[in-house]
N, C-alpha and C positions, 0 to 999 in steps of 0.2 A: 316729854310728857304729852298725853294725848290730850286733846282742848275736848271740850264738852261735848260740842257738838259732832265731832270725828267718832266718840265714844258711843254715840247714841246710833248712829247710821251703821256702825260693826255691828251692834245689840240686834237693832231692828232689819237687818240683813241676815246675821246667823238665824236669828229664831224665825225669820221666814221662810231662810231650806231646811229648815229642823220641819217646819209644819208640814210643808212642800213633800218631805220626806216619807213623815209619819202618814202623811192620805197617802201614797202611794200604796206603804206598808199595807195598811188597815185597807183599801182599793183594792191587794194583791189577795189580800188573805181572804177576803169575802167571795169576791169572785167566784164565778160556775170556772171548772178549768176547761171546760168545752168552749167556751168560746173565746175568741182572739180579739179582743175590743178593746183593750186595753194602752194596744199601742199609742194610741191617739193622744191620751190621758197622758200617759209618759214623754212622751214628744214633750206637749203643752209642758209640764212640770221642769220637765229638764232647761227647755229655753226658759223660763223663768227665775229656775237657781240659777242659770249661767250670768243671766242678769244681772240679778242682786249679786252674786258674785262681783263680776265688773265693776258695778260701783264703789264694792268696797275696795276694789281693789286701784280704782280711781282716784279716792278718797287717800289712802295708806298712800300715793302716788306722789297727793298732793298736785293732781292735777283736774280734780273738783273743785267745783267754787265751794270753798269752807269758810270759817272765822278766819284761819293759818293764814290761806292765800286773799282773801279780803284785808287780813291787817298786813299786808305785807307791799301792797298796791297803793 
């Protein structure tokens, strides 16, 4: 069973590349398609989900400092 705090850090990881995502979306669709400016934007977002990714995936690891590995020391 997932402890509280591992449950909160998935939550507030997914729905940050969900947001992460949706300005991309809503970034892509406005856009003039003349110009090419956009790369930057993408970069920035991607190293960010990769991020939060990481952590969660640090977390799931158990190789984050959580409750799990705090009561376990």
């Amino acid at each position: 069973m997932k402890h509280d705090s591992e449950g909160k850090i998935y939550l507030t990881c997914g729905l940050d590349i969900l947001a992460m995502l949706i300005i991309l979306l809503v970034k892509m669709l406005i856009q003039d398609h003349s110009q090419l400016t956009t790369g930057s934007l993408v970069f920035r977002m991607e190293t960010i989900m990769l991020v939060l990714f990481g952590i969660a995936w640090l977390v799931k690891g158990k190789a984050a400092i959580t409750e799990f590995v705090l009561n376990k020391l």
